[in-house]
C-alpha positions as CSV (number, residue, x, y, z in Angstrom):
1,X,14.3,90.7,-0.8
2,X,12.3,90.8,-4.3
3,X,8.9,90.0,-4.6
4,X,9.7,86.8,-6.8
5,X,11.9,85.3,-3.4
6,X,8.9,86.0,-1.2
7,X,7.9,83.4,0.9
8,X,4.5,82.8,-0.7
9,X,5.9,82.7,-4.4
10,X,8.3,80.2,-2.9
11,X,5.8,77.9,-1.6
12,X,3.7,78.1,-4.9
13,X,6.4,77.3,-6.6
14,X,7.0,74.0,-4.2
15,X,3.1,73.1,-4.4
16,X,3.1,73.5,-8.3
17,X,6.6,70.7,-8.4
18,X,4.6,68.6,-6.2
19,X,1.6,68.4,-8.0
20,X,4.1,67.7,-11.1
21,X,5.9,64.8,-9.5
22,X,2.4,63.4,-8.4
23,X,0.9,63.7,-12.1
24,X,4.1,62.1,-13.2
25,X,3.5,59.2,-10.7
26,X,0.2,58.9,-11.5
27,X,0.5,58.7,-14.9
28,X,3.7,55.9,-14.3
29,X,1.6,53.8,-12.1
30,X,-1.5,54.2,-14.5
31,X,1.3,53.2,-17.5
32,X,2.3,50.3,-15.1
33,X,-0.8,49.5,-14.2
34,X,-2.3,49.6,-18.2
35,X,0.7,47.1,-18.8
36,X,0.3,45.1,-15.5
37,X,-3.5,44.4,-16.3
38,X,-2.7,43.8,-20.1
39,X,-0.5,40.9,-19.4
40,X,-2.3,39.7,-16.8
41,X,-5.3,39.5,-19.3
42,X,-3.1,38.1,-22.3
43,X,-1.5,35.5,-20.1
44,X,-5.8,35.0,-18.6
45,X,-6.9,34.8,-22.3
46,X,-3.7,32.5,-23.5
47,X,-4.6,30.2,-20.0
48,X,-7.8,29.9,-21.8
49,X,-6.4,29.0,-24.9
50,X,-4.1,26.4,-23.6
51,X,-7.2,24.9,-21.3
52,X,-9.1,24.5,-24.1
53,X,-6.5,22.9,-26.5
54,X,-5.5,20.5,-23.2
55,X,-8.8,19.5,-23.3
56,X,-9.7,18.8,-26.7
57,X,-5.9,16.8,-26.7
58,X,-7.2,14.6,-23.8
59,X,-9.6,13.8,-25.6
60,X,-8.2,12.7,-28.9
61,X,-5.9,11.0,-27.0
62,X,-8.1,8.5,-26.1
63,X,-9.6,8.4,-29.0
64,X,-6.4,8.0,-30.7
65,X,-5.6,5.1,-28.1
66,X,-9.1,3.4,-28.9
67,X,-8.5,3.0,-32.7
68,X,-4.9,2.2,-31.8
69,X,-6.6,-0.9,-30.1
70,X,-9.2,-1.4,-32.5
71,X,-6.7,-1.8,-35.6
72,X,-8.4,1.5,-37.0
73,X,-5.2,2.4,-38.7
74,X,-6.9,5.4,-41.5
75,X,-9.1,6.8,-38.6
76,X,-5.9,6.3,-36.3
77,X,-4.4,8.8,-38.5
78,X,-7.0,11.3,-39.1
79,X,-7.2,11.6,-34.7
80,X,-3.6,12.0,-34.7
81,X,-3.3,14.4,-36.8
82,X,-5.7,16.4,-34.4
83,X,-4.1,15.8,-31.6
84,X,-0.6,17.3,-32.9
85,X,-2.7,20.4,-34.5
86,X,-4.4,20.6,-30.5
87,X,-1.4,19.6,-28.5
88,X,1.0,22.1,-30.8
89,X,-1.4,25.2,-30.1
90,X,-1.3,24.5,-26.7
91,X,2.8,24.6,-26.3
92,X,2.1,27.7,-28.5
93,X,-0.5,29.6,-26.2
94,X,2.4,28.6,-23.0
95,X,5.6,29.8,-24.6
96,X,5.1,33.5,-25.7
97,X,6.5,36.3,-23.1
98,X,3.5,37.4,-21.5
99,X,3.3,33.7,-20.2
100,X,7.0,33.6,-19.7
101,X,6.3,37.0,-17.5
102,X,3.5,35.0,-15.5
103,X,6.3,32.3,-14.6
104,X,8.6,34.5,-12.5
105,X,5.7,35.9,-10.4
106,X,6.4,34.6,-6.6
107,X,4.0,31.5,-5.7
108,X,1.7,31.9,-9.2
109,X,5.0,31.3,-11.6
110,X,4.7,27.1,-10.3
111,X,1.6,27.2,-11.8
112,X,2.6,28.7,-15.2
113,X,5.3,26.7,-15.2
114,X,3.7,23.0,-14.1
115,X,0.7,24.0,-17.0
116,X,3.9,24.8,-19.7
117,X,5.7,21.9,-19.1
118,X,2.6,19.6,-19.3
119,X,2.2,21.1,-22.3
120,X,5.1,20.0,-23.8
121,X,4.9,16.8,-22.6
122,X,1.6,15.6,-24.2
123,X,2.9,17.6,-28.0
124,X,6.1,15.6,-27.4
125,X,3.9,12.5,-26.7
126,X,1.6,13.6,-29.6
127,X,4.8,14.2,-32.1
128,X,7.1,11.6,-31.6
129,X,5.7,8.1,-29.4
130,X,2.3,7.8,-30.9
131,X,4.0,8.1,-34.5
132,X,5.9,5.5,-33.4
133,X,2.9,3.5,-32.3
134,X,1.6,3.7,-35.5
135,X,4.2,2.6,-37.9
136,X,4.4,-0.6,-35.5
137,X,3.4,-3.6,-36.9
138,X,1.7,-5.3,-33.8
139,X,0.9,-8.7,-36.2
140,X,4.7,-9.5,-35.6
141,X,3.9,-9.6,-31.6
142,X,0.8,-12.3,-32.2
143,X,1.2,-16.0,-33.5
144,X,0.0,-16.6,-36.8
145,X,-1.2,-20.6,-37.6
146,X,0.8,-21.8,-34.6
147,X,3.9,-20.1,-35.1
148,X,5.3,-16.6,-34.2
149,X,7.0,-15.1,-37.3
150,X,10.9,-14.1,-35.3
151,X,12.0,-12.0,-38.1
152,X,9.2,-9.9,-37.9
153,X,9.1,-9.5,-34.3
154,X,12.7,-8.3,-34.5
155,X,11.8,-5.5,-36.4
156,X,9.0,-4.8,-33.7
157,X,11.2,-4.8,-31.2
158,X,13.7,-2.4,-32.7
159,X,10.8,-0.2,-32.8
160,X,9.7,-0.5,-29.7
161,X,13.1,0.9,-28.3
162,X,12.2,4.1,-29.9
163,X,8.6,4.1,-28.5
164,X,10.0,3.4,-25.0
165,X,12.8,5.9,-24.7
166,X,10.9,8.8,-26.0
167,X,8.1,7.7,-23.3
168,X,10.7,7.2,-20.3
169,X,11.9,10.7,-21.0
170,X,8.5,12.5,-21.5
171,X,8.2,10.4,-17.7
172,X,11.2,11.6,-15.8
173,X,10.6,15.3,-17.1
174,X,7.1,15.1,-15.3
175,X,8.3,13.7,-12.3
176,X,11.0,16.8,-12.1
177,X,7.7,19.0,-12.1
178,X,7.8,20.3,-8.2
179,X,4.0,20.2,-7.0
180,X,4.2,21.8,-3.6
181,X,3.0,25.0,-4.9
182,X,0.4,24.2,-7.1
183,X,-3.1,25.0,-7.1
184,X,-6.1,22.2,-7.0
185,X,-6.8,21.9,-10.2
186,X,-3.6,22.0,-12.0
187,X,-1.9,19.8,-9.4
188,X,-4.7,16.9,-9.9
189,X,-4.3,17.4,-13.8
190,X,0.0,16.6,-13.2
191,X,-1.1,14.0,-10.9
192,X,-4.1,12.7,-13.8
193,X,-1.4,12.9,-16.7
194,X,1.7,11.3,-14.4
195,X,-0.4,8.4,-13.7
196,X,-1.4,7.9,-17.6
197,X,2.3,8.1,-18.2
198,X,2.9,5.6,-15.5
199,X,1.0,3.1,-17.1
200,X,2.4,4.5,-20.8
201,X,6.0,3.9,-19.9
202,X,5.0,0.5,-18.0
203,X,3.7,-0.7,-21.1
204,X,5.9,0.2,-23.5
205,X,8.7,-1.1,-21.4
206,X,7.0,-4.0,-20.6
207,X,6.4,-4.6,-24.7
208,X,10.1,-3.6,-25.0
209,X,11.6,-6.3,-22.7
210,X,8.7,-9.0,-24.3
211,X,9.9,-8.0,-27.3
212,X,13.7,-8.8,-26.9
213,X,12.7,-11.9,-24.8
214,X,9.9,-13.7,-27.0
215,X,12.5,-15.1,-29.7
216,X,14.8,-16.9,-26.9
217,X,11.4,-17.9,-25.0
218,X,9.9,-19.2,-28.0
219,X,12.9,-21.5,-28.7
220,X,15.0,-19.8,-31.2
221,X,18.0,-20.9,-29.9
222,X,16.5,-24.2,-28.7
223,X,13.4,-26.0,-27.5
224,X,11.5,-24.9,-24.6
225,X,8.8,-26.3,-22.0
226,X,6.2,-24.3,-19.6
227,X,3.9,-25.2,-17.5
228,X,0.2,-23.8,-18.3
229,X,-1.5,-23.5,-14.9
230,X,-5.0,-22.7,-14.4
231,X,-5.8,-20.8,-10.9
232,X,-9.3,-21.1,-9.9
233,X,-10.9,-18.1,-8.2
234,X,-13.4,-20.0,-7.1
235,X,-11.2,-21.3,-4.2
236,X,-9.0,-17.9,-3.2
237,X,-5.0,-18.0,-3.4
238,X,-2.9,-15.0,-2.8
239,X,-2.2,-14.5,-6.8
240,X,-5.5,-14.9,-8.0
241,X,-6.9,-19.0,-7.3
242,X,-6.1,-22.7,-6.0
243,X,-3.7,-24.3,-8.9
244,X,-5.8,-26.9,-10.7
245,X,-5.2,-28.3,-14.1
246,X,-1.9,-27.7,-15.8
247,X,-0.6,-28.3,-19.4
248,X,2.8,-28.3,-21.0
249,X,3.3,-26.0,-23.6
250,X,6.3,-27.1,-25.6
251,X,8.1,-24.3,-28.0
252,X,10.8,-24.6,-30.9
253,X,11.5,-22.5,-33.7
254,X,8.6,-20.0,-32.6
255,X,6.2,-22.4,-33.0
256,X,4.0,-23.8,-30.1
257,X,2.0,-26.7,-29.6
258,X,0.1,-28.1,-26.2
259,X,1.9,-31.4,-24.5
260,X,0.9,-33.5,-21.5
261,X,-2.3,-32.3,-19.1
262,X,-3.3,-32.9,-15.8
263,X,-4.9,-32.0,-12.3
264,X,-2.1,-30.6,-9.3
265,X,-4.0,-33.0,-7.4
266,X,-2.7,-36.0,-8.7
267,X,0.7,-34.8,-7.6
268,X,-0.4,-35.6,-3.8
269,X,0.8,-34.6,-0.8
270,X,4.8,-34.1,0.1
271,X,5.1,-35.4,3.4
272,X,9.1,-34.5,3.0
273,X,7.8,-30.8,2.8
274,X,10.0,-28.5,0.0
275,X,12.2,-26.0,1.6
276,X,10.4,-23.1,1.4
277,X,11.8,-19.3,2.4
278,X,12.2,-18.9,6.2
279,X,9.4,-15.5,6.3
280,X,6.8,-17.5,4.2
281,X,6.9,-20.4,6.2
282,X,6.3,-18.2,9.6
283,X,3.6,-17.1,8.0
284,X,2.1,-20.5,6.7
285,X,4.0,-23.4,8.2
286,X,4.9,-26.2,5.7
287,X,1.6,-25.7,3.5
288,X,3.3,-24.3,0.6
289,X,6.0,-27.2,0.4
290,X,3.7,-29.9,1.0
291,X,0.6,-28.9,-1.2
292,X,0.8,-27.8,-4.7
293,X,-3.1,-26.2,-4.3
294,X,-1.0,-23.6,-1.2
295,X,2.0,-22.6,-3.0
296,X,0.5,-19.2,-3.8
297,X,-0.7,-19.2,-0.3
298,X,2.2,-15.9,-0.8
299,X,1.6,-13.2,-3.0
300,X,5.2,-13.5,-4.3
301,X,4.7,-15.8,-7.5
302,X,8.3,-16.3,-8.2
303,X,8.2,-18.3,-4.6
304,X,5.0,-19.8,-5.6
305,X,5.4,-21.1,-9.1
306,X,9.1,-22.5,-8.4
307,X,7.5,-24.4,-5.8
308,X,4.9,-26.0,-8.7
309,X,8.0,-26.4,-11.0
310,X,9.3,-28.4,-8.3
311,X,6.8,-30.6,-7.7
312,X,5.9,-31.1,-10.5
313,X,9.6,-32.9,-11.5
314,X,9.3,-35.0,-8.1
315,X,6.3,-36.3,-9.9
316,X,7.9,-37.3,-12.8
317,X,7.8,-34.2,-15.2
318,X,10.5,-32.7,-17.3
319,X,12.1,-29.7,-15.4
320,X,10.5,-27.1,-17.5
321,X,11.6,-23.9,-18.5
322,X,8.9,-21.8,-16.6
323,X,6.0,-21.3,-15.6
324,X,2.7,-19.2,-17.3
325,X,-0.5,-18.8,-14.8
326,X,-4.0,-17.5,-16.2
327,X,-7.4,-17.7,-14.9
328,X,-11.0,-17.9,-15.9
329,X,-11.5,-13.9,-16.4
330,X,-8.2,-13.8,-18.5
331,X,-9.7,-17.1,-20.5
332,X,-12.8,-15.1,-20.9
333,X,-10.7,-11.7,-22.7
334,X,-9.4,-13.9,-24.8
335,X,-12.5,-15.5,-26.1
336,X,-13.8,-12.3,-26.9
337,X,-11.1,-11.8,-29.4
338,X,-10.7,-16.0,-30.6
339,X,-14.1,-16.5,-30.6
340,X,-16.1,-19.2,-29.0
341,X,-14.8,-22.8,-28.7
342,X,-16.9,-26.0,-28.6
343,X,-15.2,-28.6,-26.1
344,X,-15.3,-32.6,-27.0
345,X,-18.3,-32.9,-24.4
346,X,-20.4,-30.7,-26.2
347,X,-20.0,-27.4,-23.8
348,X,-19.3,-24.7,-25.5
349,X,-17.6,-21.5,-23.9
350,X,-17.0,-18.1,-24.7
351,X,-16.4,-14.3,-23.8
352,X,-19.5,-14.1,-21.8
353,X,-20.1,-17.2,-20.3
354,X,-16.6,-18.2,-19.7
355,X,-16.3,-17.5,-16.0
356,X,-19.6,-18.9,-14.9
357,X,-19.1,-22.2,-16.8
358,X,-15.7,-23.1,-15.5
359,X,-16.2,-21.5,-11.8
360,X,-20.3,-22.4,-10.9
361,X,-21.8,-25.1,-13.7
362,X,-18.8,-27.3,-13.5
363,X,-18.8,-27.8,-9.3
364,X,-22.7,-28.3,-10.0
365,X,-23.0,-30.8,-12.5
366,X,-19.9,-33.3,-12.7
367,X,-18.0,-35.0,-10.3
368,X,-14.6,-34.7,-8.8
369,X,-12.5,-36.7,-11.1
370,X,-14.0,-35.3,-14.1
371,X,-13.6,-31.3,-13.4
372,X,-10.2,-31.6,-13.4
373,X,-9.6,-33.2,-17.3
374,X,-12.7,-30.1,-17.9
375,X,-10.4,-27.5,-16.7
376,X,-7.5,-29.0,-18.7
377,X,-9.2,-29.2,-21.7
378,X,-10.8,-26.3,-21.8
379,X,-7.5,-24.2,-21.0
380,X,-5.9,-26.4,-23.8
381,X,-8.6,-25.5,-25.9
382,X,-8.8,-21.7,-26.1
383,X,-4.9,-21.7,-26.3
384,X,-4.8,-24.1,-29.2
385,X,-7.4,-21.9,-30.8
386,X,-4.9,-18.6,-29.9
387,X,-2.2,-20.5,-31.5
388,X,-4.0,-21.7,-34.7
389,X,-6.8,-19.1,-35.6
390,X,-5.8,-15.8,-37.3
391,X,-6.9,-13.5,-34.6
392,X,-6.9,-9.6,-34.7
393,X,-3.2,-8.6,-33.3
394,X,-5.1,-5.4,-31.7
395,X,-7.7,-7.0,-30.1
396,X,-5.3,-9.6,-28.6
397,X,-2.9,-7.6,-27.3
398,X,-5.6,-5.4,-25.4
399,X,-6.9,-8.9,-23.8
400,X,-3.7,-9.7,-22.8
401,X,-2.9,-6.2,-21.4
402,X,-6.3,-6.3,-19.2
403,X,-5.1,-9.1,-18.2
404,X,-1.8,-8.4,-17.3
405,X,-2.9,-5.4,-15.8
406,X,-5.4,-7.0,-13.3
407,X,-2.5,-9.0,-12.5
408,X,-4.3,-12.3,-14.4
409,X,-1.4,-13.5,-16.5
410,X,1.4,-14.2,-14.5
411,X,5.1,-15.7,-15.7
412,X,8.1,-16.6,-14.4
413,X,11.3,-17.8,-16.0
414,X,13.4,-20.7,-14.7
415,X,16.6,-19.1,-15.9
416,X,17.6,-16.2,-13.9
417,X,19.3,-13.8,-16.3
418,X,15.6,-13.9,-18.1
419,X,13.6,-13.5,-14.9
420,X,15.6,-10.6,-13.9
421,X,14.8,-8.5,-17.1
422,X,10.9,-9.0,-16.0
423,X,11.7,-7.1,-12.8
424,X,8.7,-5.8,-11.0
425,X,6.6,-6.1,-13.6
426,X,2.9,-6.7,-12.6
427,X,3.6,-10.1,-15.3
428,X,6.1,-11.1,-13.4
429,X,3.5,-10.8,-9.9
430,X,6.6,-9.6,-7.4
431,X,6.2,-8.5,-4.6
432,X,8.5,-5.8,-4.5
433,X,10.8,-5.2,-1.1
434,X,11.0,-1.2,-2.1
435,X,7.9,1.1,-3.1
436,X,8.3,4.1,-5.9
437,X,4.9,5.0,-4.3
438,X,3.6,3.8,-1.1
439,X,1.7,0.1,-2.1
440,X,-0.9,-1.3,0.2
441,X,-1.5,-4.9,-0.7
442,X,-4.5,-7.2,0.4
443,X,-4.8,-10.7,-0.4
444,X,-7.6,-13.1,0.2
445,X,-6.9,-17.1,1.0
446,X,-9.9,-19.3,1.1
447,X,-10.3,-20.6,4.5
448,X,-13.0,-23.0,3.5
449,X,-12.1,-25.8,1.9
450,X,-14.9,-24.8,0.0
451,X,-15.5,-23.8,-3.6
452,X,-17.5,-20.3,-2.8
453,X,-15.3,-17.8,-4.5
454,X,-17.5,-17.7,-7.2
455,X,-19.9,-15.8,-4.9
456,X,-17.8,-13.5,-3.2
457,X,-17.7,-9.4,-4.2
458,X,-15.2,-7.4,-2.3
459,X,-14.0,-4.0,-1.9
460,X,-11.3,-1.8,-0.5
461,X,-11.0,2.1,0.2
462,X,-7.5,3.5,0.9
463,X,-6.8,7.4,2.2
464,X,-3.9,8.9,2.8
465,X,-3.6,10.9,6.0
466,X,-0.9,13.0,8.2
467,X,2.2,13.0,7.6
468,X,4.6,12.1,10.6
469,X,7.9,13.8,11.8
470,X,9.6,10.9,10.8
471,X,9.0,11.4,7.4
472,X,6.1,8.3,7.4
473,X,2.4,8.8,6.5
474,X,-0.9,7.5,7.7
475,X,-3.1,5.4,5.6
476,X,-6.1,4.2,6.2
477,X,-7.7,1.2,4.6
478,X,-11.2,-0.6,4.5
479,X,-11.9,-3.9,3.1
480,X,-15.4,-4.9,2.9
481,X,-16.3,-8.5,2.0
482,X,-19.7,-9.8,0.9
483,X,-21.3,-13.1,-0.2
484,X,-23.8,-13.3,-2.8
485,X,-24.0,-17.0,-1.7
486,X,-27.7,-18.8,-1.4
487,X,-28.5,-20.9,1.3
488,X,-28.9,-23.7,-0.2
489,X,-28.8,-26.0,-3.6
490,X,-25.0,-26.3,-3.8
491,X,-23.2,-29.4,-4.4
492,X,-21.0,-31.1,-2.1
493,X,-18.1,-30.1,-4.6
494,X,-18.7,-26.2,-4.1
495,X,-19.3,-26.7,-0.3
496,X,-16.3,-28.5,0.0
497,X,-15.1,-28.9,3.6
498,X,-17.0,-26.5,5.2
499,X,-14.6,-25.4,8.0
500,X,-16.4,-21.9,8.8
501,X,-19.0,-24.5,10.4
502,X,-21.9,-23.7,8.4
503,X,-20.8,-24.8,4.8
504,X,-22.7,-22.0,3.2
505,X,-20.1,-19.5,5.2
506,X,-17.4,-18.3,3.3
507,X,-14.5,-18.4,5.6
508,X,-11.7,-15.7,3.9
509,X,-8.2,-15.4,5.1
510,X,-7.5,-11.3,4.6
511,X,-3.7,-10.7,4.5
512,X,-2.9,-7.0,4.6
513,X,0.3,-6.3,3.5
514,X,1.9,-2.9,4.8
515,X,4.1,-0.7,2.4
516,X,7.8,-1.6,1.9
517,X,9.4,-0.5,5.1
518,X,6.1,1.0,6.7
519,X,4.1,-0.8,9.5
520,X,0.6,-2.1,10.2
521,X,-0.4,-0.7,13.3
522,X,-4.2,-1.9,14.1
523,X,-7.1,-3.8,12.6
524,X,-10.9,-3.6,13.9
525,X,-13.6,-6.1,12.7
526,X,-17.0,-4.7,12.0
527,X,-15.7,-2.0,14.5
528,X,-14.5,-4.5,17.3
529,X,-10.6,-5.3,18.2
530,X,-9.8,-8.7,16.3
531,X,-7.1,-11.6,16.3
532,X,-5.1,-10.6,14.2
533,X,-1.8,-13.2,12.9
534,X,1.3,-11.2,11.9
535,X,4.2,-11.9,10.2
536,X,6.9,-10.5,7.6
537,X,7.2,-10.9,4.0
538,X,9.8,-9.3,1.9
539,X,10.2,-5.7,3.9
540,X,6.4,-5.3,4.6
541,X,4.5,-5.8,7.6
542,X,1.8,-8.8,7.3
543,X,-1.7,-9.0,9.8
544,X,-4.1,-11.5,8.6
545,X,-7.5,-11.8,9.8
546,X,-10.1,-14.5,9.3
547,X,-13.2,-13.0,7.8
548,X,-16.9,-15.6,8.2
549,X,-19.6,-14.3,6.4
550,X,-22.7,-16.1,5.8
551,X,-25.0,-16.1,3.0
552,X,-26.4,-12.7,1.9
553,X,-24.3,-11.0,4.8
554,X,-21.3,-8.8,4.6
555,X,-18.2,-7.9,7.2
556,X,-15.8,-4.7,7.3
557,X,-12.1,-4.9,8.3
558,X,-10.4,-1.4,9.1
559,X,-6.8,-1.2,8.9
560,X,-4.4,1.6,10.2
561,X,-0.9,1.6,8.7
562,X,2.5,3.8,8.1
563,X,4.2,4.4,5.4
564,X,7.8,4.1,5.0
565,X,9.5,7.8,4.5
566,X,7.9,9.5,1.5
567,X,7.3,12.9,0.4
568,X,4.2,11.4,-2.1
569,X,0.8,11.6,-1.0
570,X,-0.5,8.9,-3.5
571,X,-0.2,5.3,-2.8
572,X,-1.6,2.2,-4.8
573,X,-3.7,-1.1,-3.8
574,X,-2.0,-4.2,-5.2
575,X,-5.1,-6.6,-5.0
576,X,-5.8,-10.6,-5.3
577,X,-7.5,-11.1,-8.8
578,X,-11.1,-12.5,-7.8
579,X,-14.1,-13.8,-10.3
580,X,-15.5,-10.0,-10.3
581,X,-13.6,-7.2,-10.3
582,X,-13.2,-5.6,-6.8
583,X,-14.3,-1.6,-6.4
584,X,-11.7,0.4,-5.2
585,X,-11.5,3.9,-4.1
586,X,-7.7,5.5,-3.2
587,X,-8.2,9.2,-1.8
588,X,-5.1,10.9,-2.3
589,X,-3.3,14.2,-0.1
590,X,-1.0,16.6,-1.1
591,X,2.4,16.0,-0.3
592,X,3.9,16.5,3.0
593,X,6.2,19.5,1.8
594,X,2.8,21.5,0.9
């Protein structure tokens, strides 16, 4: 044995390749690391980026959607301009490799990947529908001096289909986006930005089928009657308010012009009731079909204005064509864009004191007979001043979006192949037998007699809760009414009938209607077990509860319910249009694959 195989050289010899592979290690896992940590903080300090260029897009966008609205067109431009410059930088600061690298990381690559393809979405938004916006010439969607121009509304329209396809697509890409894995913040942003779209592509798809369906409705291809009805909120219906005074609006060539008035109560009382469908009629006997002032008792208005259209040609009228319901708070958008109007009695009416003048002064200061022709003329007189005046297209169309969004302008079409292209429109006021996301409804009926609608407020919380092995949810829902009501002074004609007893008590009928396919399972009254009516309309559960509440008091009603099977954990309130505007609050949950 030499002195180099001895067993001491041998084992420094082992100690020194050791420490060798260790340094090499070391200095891999410190090369690793160096690169590790250098992407992390690239893809950190590119996060940043894109937040801050999300934000400042967000922003513009609104702007962008204010001036839209305004008729700002140079401004318009200017904004958009931004937004593309913002909205561009943040697809940018999302699409290099480091942030490709974050996106296959286990758990944290959802999050890359939800906050990339949001990206994309609001640039594609940015680059190719609100261009589109802006080259559309909304004048050829608004009457000019009584007539709507039907060339010019053809070229709208053609635009339009561009506007709604690239929104539809930007839509369905969002809704691909999985959110089970997603972290707070950047799953309430997808859920922010698919609700905006929501309401984008309703729009736009809603402007789309008006587009194609104005000329036709406006008698291009022949003359056309409607019936103008007025619903008064300040006796509750289902839609929105009793059915008083109705006009006929006759149209031929695109231009319109106001016909015959009147009051639904001089169509009386149909003691051979009109056959109305089998679920609404277990629900409110033969009120709808014998009473033109309860055929919106339902929800439904395709049910409720066919029953009018009835009526009203057993009466005598001309079987019209359709049927266009507004009320007092959709009068009053429109006078803020038409201006005031001055009535043949002397009253006049405008943006502001609209509502109080046709649902409080009138009851107080004229008789029966006479509010009736006020209504009539009054509704005659703000559209005959839509019709004639040269009103801003912007400003119009963003009344009667408000409108149509609050669910205050309501149409249906006589002639099926038309109806059907309105869908489930919130225009067309369907009650839909399916739900894309889980819709509570509740609906208030007057149970007075009484004209106290005027002094009601009302509001309604909705949370989602567990989810069910069956695939169902929880919800829970609270409805809290409140009178404003005095205690005395009213005239006989707001007091009406008084059936809560006292006829300062506003007696409410609350229908809550479950989702499509879901159930109502209990109801409590000011915390207490209540009589409850149930019932079935149109795949959803109905419990209706009579609500009293006297002057300056308010009463709670607490609803459970289920869903039918759904993997969201949003839902929507679908809500009767009142005199003010209800507060809401729906508390949403993350989705029962999370």
């Amino acid at each position: 044995m030499t002195d180099s195989d001895s067993p001491g050289r041998r084992q420094s010899r082992s100690r020194r390749r050791r420490r060798a592979r260790l340094r090499r290690i070391l200095l891999a896992s410190l090369v690793a690391g160096s690169l590790l940590l250098g992407v992390a903080g690239w893809v950190g300090f590119r996060g940043w980026q894109a937040r801050s260029h999300l934000t400042n897009a967000a922003g513009l966008a609104g702007e962008l959607s204010r001036q839209l609205v305004g008729g700002d067109t140079e401004r318009a431009q200017r904004t958009l301009s931004a937004l593309q410059e913002q909205s561009g930088a943040a697809r940018r600061a999302t699409g290099d490799p480091g942030w490709w690298l974050g996106r296959q990381v286990p758990y944290a690559g959802s999050n890359f990947s939800a906050v990339r393809q949001i990206s994309i979405a609001i640039d594609d938004l940015a680059r190719a529908t609100f261009p589109a916006l802006l080259r559309v010439d909304l004048g050829g969607l608004v009457p000019r001096e009584g007539r709507l121009d039907v060339a010019a509304l053809r070229t709208v329209s053609a635009e339009l289909v561009e506007v709604d396809a690239t929104v539809q697509r930007t839509r369905a890409k969002l809704a691909e986006i999985p959110d089970d894995r997603l972290v707070g913040p950047i799953r309430q942003a997808l859920v922010e930005l698919r609700g905006e779209i929501d309401r984008l592509a309703a729009l736009s798809s809603a402007a789309d089928r008006a587009s194609r369906l104005l000329p036709a409705l406006l008698g291009v291809d022949g003359p056309r009657q409607y019936l103008l009805v007025s619903q008064n909120s300040a006796e509750l219906r289902a839609t929105g308010g009793m059915i008083g005074a109705y006009a006929v609006i006759e149209a031929n060539r695109g231009r319109m012009k106001m016909g015959a008035q009147g009051g639904s109560g001089s169509l009386g009382r149909f003691t051979d009731p009109l056959k109305v469908p089998r679920e609404v009629r277990a629900l409110w006997g033969d009120l709808p079909g014998m009473y033109p002032a309860d055929v919106n008792l339902t929800p439904h208005f395709p049910t409720a204005a066919s029953l009018f259209r009835q009526m009203y040609r057993q009466r005598g009228g001309e079987a019209v064509d359709g049927v266009l319901a507004v009320d007092p708070v959709a009068l009053s958008y429109l006078l803020r864009v038409t201006g005031a109007v001055r009535l043949a009695d002397g009253v006049t009416i405008d943006a502001d004191n609209a509502v109080k003048t046709l649902l409080h002064d009138t009851y107080q200061r004229l008789e029966p007979k006479e509010q009736d022709a006020f209504f009539a003329a009054a509704a005659a007189k703000v559209f005959n001043t839509l019709f004639e005046r040269n009103t801003s297209p912007n400003g119009l169309l963003s009344a009667f979006d408000r409108s149509v969004q609050e669910r205050r302008i309501l149409f249906w079409s006589a002639r099926p192949e038309e109806q059907r292209m309105f869908g489930d429109s919130r225009m067309a006021g369907t009650l839909p037998e399916e739900d894309s996301v889980p819709t509570v409804g509740v609906f208030l009926n007057d149970g007075s007699g009484a004209k106290l609608g005027y002094y009601l407020r009302q509001s309604a919380d909705l949370a989602v809760g567990a989810c069910q092995a069956d695939g169902r949810r929880e919800l829970s829902l609270r409805v809290t009414i409140r009178s404003t009501a005095p205690s005395s002074g009213l005239s006989k004609s707001v007091l009406g009938l008084g059936r809560a007893g006292d006829p300062y008590t506003i007696r409410t009928l609350v229908s809550v209607y479950g989702p499509a396919g879901g159930a109502v399972l209990n109801t409590r009254l000011e915390g207490a077990e209540t009589a409850v009516a149930t019932g079935t309309e149109r795949r959803r559960q109905v419990a209706t509860v009579n609500v009293e509440v006297g002057p300056g008091g308010s009463r709670t009603l607490e609803v459970s319910l289920l869903t039918g099977k759904t993997g969201s954990g949003s839902a929507e309130l679908w809500l009767t249009p009142t005199a003010t505007p209800w507060t809401t609050q729906v508390v949403t949950a993350p989705s029962c694959s999370q």
